[in-house]
PLY file of the C-alpha trace (Angstrom):
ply
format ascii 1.0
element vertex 73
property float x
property float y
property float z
element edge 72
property int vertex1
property int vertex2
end_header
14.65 -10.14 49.94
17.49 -10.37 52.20
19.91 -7.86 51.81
23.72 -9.05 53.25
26.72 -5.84 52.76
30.07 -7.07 53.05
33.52 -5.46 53.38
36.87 -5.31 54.59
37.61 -3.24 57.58
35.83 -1.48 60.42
34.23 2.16 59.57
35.48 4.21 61.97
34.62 7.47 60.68
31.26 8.22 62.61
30.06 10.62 60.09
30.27 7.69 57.78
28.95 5.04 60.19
25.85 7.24 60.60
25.31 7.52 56.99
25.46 3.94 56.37
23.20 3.10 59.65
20.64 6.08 57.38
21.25 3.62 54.59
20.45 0.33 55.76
16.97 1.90 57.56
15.78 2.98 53.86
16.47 -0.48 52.61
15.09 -2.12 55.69
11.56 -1.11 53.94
12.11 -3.76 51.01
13.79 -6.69 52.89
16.10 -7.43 55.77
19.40 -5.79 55.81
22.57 -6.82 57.44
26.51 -6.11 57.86
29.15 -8.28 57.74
32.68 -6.49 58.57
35.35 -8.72 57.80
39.03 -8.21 60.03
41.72 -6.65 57.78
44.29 -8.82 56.59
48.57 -7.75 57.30
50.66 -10.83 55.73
53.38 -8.66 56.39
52.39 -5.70 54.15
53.00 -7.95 50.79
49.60 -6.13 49.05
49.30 -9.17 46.89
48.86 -12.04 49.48
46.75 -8.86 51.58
44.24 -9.20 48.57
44.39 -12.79 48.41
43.64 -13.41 52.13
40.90 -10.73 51.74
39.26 -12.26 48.71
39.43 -15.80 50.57
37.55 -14.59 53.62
34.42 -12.56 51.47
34.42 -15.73 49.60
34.14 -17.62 52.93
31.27 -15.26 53.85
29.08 -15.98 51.02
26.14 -18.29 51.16
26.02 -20.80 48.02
22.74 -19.10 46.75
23.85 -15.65 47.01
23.82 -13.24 44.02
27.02 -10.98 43.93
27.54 -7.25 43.20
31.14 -5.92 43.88
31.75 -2.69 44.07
35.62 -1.63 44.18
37.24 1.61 44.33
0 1
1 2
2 3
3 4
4 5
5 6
6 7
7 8
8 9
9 10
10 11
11 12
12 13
13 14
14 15
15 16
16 17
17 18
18 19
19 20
20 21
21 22
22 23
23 24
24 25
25 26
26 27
27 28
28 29
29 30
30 31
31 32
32 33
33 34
34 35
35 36
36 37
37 38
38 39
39 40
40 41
41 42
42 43
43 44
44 45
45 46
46 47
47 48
48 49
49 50
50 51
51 52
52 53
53 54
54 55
55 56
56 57
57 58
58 59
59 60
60 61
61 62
62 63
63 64
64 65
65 66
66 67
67 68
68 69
69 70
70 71
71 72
């Protein structure tokens, strides 16, 4: 199993970054883990095109055979 993690944005928290770095060595156990940080978008603060430009490069990220799980918040 290969395990791929994709988002938007850096974590710069390093409470967080530790936690997810603990994450990814428990999963490690069942299949190869990896993250893919994708750069934030601006488009000039319009939210709507943000989104849009942000969708378009996780979609750009995917491989064709990949089976997708999103998680929002």
């Amino acid at each position: 199993m290969h395990l791929r993690l994709i988002w938007v944005g850096r974590t710069r928290s390093e409470p967080l970054r530790v936690l997810v770095e603990d994450y990814l060595k428990r999963l490690a156990r069942f299949g190869r883990c990896e993250i893919t940080e994708l750069r934030e978008a601006t488009n000039g603060g319009d939210r709507k095109a943000i989104l849009e430009t942000e969708g378009k490069r996780i979609i750009e990220a995917l491989r064709p055979d990949s089976f997708v799980v999103l998680l929002e918040r």
